[in-house]
C-alpha positions in Angstrom: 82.9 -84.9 -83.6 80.7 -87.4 -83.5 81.4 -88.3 -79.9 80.9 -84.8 -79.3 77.6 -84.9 -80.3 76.3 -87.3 -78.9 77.7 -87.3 -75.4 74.5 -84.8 -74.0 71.7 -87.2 -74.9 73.6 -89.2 -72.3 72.3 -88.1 -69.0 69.1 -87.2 -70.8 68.4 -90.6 -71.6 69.1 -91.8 -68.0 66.7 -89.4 -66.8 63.9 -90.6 -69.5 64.3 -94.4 -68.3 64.4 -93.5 -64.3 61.3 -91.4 -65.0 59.1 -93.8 -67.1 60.8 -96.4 -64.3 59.6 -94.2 -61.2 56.1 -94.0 -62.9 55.5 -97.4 -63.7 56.3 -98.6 -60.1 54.0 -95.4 -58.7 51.0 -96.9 -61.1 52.1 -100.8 -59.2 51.7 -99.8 -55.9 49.3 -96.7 -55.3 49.6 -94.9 -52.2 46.9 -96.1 -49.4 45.1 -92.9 -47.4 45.2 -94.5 -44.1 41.5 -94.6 -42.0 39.4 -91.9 -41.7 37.9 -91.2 -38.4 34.7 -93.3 -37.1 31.5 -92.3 -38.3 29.0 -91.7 -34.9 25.9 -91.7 -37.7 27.5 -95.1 -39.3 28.1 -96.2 -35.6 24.4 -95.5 -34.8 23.1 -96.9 -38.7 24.9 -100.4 -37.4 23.3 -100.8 -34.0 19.8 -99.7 -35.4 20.3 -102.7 -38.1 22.8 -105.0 -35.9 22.7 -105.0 -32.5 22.1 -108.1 -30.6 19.1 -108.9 -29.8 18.9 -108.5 -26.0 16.5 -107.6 -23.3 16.2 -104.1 -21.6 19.0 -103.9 -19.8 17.5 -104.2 -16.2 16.8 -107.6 -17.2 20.1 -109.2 -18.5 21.1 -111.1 -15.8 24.6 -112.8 -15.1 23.6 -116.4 -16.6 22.9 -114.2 -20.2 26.1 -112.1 -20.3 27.9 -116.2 -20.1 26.3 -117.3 -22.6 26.8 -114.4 -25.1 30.3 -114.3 -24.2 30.6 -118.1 -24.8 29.3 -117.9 -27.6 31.5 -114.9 -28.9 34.7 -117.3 -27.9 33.3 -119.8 -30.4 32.6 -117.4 -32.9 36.2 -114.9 -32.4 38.8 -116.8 -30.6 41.3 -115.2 -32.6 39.8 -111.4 -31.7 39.2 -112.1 -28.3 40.6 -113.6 -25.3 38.5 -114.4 -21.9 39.3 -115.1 -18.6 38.0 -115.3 -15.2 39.4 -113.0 -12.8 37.6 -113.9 -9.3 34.1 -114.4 -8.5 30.7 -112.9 -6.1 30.5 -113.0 -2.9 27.6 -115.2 -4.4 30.0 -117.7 -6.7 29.4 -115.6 -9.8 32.3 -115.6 -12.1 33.6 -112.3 -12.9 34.9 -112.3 -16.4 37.8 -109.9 -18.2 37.3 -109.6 -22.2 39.8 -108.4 -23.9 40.8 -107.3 -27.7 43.3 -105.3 -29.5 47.6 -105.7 -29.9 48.3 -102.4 -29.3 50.7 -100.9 -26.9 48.5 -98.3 -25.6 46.4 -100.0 -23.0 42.4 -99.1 -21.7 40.7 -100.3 -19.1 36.7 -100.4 -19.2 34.1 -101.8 -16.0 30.9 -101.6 -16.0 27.7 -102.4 -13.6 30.0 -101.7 -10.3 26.4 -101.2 -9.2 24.1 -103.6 -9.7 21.4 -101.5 -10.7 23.0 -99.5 -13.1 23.1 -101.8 -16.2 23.4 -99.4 -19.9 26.9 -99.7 -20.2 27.0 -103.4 -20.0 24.1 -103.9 -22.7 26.6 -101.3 -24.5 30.0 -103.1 -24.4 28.0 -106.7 -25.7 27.4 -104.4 -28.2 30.4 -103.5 -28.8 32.4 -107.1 -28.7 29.4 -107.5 -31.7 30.6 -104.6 -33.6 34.4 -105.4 -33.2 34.1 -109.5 -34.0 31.6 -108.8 -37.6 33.9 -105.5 -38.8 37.2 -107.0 -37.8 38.9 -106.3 -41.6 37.5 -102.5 -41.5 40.4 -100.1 -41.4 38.7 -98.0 -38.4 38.6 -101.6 -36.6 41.9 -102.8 -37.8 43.3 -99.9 -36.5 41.9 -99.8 -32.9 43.5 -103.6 -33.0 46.9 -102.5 -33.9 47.4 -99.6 -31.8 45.2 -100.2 -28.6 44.7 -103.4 -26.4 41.2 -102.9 -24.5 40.6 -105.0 -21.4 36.9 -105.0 -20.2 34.8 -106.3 -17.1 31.4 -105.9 -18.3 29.5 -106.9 -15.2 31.8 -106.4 -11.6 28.9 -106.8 -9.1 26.7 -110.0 -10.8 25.0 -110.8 -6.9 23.6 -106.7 -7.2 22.6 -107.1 -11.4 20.6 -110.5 -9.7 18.7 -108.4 -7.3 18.8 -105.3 -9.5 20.2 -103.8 -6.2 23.0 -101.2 -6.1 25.4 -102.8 -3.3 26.8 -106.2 -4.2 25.8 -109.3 -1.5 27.5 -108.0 1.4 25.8 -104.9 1.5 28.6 -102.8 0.5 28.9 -99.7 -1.5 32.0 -101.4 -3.7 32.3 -97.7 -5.6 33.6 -96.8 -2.0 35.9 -99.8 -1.0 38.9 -98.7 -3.0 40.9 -98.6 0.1 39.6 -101.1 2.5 39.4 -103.9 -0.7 36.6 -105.5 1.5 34.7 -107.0 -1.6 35.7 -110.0 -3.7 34.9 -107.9 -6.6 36.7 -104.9 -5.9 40.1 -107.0 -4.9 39.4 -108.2 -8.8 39.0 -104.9 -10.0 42.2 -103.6 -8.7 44.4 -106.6 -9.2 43.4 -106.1 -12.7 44.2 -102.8 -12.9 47.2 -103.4 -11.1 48.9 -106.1 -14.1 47.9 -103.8 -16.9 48.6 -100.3 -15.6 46.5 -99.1 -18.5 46.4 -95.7 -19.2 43.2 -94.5 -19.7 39.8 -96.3 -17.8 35.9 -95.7 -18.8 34.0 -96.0 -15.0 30.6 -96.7 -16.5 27.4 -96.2 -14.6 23.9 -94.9 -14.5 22.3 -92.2 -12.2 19.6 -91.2 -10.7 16.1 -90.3 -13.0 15.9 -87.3 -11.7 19.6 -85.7 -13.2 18.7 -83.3 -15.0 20.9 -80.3 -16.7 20.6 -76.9 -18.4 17.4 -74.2 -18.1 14.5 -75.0 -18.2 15.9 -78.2 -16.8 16.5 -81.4 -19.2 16.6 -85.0 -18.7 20.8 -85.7 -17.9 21.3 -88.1 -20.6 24.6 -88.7 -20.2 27.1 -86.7 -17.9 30.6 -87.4 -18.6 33.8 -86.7 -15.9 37.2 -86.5 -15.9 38.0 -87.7 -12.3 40.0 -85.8 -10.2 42.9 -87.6 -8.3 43.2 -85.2 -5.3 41.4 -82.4 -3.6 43.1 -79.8 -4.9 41.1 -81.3 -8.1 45.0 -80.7 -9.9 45.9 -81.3 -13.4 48.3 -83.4 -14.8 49.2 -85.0 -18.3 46.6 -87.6 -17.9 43.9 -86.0 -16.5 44.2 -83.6 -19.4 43.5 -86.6 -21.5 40.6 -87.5 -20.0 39.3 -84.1 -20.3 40.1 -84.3 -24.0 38.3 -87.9 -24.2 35.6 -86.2 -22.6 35.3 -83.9 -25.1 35.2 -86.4 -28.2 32.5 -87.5 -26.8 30.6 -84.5 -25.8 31.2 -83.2 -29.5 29.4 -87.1 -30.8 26.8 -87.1 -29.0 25.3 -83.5 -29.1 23.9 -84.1 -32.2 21.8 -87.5 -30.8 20.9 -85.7 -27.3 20.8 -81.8 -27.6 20.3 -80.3 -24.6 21.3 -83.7 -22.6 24.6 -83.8 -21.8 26.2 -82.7 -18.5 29.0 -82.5 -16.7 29.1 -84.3 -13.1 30.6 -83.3 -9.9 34.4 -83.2 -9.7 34.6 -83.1 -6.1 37.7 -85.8 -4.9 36.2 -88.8 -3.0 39.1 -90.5 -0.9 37.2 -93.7 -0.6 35.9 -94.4 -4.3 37.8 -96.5 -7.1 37.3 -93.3 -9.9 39.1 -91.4 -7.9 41.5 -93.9 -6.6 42.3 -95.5 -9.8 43.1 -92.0 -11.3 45.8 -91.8 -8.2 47.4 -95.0 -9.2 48.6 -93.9 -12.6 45.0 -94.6 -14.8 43.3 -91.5 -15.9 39.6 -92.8 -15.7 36.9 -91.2 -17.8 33.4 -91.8 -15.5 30.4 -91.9 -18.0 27.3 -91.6 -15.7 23.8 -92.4 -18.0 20.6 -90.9 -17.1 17.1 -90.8 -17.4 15.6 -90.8 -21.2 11.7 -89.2 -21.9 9.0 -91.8 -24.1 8.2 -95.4 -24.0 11.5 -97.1 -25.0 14.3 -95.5 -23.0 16.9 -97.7 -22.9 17.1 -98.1 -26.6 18.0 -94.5 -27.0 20.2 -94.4 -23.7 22.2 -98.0 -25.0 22.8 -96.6 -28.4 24.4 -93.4 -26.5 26.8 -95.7 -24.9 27.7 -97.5 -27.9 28.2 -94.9 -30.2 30.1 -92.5 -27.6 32.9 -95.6 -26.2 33.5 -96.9 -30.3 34.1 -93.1 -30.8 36.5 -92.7 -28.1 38.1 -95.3 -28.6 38.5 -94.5 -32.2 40.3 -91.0 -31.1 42.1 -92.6 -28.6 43.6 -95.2 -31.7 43.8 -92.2 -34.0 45.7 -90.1 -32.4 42.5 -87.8 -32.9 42.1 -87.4 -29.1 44.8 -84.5 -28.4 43.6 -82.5 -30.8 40.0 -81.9 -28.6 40.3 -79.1 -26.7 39.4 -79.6 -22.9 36.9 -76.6 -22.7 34.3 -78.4 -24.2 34.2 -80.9 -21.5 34.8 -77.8 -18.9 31.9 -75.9 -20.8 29.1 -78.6 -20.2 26.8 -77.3 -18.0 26.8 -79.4 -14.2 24.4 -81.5 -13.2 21.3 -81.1 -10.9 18.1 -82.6 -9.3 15.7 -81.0 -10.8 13.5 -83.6 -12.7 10.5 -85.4 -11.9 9.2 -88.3 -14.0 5.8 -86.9 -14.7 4.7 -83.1 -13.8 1.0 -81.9 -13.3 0.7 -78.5 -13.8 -1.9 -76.0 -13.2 -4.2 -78.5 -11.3 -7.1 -77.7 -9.2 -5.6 -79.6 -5.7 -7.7 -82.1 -4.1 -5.8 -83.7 -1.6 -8.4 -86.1 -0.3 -7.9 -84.7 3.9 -10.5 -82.1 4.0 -8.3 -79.1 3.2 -10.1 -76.7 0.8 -9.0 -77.4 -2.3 -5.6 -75.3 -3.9 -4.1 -74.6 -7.3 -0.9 -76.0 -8.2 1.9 -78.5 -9.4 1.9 -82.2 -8.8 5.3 -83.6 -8.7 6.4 -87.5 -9.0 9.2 -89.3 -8.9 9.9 -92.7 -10.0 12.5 -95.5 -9.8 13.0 -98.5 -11.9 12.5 -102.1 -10.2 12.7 -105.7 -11.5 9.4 -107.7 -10.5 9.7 -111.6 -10.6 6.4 -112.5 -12.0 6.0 -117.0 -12.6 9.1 -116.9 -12.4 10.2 -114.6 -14.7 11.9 -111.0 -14.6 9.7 -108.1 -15.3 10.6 -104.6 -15.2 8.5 -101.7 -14.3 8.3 -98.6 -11.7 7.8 -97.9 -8.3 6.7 -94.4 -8.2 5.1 -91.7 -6.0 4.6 -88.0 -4.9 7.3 -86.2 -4.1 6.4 -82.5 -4.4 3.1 -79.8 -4.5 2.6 -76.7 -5.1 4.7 -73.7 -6.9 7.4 -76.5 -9.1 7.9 -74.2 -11.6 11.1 -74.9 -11.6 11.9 -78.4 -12.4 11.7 -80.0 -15.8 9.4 -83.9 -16.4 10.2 -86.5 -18.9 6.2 -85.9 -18.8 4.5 -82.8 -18.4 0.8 -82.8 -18.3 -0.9 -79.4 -18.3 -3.9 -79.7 -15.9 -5.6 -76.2 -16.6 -9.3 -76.1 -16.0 -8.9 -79.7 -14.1 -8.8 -80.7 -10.5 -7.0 -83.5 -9.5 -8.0 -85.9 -6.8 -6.5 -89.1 -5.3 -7.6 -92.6 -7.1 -10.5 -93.0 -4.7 -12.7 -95.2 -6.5 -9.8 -98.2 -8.3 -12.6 -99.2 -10.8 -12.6 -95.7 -12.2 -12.2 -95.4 -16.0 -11.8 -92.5 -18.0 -15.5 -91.0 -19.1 -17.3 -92.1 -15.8 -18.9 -89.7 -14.2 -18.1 -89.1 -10.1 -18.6 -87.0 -7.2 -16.3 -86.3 -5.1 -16.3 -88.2 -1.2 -16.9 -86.3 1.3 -13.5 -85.8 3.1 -14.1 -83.2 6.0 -11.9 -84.2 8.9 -10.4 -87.2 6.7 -6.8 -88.3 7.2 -7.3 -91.5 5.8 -5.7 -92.9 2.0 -5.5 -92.2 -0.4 -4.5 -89.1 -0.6 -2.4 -86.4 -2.3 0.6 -85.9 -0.7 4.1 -86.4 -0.6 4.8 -90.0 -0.6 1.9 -90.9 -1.3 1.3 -93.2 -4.1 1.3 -92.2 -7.6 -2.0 -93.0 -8.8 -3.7 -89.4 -9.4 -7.5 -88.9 -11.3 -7.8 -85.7 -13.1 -11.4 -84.6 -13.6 -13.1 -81.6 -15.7 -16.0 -80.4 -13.6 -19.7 -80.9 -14.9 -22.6 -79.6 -13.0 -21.9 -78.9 -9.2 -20.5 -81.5 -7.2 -20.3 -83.8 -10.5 -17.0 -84.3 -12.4 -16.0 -86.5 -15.2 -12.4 -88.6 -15.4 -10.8 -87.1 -18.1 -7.5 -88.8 -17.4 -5.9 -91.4 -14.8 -2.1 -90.6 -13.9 -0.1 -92.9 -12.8 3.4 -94.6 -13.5 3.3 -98.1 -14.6 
């Protein structure tokens, strides 16, 4: 009887100790959530409190990028390995970074065109970010699971000049076929060893991209490359859509408005398009023009904070869960910007033509001045349009109502002297209003007949 008893408490005693068991190893060794996704405001918190200290990117030349990426080797040999994989047509050393263990393999150039510098200024940024938040889970899981191999500066001779072709006068974004260029044979020999699968073609346009009514200053237009005419889809460029995406949906927030998509048409002889058709779906990230005095801070942080995000989805797995129409949705980019708009001006043009109201339109490109020696950047600007420009969007709109506008025809005018205007009947000479002309435009409220006072001098500088 006894036995009888006491035979149940058996199996309910076994139960008791594998369940206090079970719970005391569950209280040893909690259960780790693994990484959230990347923050883009904690992306864009870091580089406003830790980016390196660099000049605008116009002005980082090749003998800079060295010596930041010599001194990263000191600093995170074990993050980082370097190499040289050619050099210039010049003897400039063209230099492949690369991080990350992972099997899923990226490929990233920049500055192809020696004018067109954000991305590089970006991705020194980014080495930063990588090398001081190596033990973060975000970061220590874009290490495991991707391996990112970057050229941050293929056309050194053109960054030197701030030119766009490199020192043989060649367009290298359209020698993917002929390999002319020292720089390109690098580029594809790289791409060539790695077969990675996705690539980041990172440039700048043109100031005047603009996108959306009433038109906007193009940011940042982002592309999925095509790999033949047809402009077909496959597997990868589906990805590169998607990646497109993840970034569209970052960077809204930071550039309403800004964001476009570019052109999709297939060019046979560019290394996008080419590098797509060799098995690499490449994600083209053109940066545009930015409004106010510091441009290329905002247009920098853009860059960073949309390639860590990307990257982050692509080491996530976050990436196939974007859905391709917002990239297809962005709205495509156009010309319709000028750098500084006068509107509603009484038209002077300084040849004798009666005066007319309109729009003054000008346009303005970027150029590196070497001042004592020393690089200097500024603009080199001028009239491109009058008349109706309705139209067009200005990183600068100045409403000229009530004021006429002549040409700067006295250089030691100020604003609050008082002029009269020459006498210009018959005149063909400069200065003058008109397109191509010089920026450099005086806007003056009228006083008593024939007398006007400068109420403001335009011009680009």
């Amino acid at each position: 009887m006894p036995r009888r008893r006491t035979r149940p408490y058996g199996p309910l005693l076994l139960c008791a100790l594998l369940w206090t068991a079970s719970a005391g190893v569950a209280t040893r060794t909690p259960v780790v959530a693994p990484p959230t996704a990347v923050e883009p405001a904690a992306l864009a918190a870091w580089w406003d409190a830790e980016r390196l200290d660099l000049p605008a990117p116009p002005l980082v030349t090749h003998d800079l990028l060295v010596a930041h990426l010599d001194r990263l080797r000191e600093r995170a040999p074990d993050v980082f390995s370097f190499e040289q994989i050619g050099e210039s047509v010049e003897g400039r050393s063209l230099h492949h970074v690369a991080f990350g263990r992972g099997p899923f393999r990226v490929l990233m150039w920049s500055q192809m065109h020696g004018d067109e510098p954000t991305a590089t200024s970006a991705l020194l940024d980014v080495f930063e970010y990588v090398h001081r938040r190596r033990e973060d889970p975000v970061v220590v899981r874009l290490l495991d699971r991707l391996t990112v191999h970057v050229v941050p500066m293929l056309n050194p001779d053109g960054a030197e000049r701030f030119e766009r072709r490199n020192a043989q006068g060649i367009d290298m974004n359209r020698d993917a076929l002929l390999l002319q260029t020292p720089e390109g044979r690098a580029l594809k020999q790289l791409r060539d060893r790695f077969d990675p699968r996705v690539g980041f073609n990172l440039h700048n346009q043109n100031w005047r991209t603009s996108v959306g009514r009433p038109p906007q200053p193009a940011a940042m237009s982002l592309l999925a490359v095509a790999f033949d005419e047809a402009r077909s889809e496959n597997e990868g460029r589906i990805l590169a859509k998607k990646v497109c995406a993840v970034i569209r949906d970052t960077l809204e927030p930071m550039a309403p408005g800004r964001l476009g998509r570019y052109d999709d048409e297939f060019e046979v002889r560019a290394f996008g398009d080419n590098v797509t058709l060799w098995g690499t779906s490449v994600v083209l990230i053109e940066t545009g023009p930015w409004p106010g005095p510091e441009p290329d801070r905002a247009l920098v942080r853009l860059n960073f904070v949309g390639l860590l995000t990307a990257l982050d989805a692509l080491a996530s797995g976050r990436v196939h869960d974007a859905d391709p129409a917002r990239y297809e949705s962005l709205p495509i980019n156009e010309s319709r910007l000028f750098h500084t708009l006068i509107t509603n001006a009484r038209i002077a043009t300084g040849t004798g033509v009666p005066a007319f109201t309109g729009d003054i339109g000008i346009v303005a490109t970027r150029v590196v001045r070497r001042e004592d020696g020393r690089r200097e950047l500024g603009w080199a600007a001028r009239i491109e349009d009058l008349g109706d420009l309705r139209v067009f969007g200005a990183l600068e709109s100045i409403d000229a109502t009530g004021l006429t506008a002549a040409p700067l025809f006295d250089p030691g005018a100020r604003v609050g002297d008082r002029l009269a205007l020459p006498d210009w009947s018959g005149s063909r000479n400069e200065p003058r209003l008109a397109p191509g002309q010089p920026a450099a435009v005086l806007l003056l409220r009228p006083e008593e007949p024939g007398w006007f006072r400068v109420e403001r001098i335009v011009r680009v500088e």
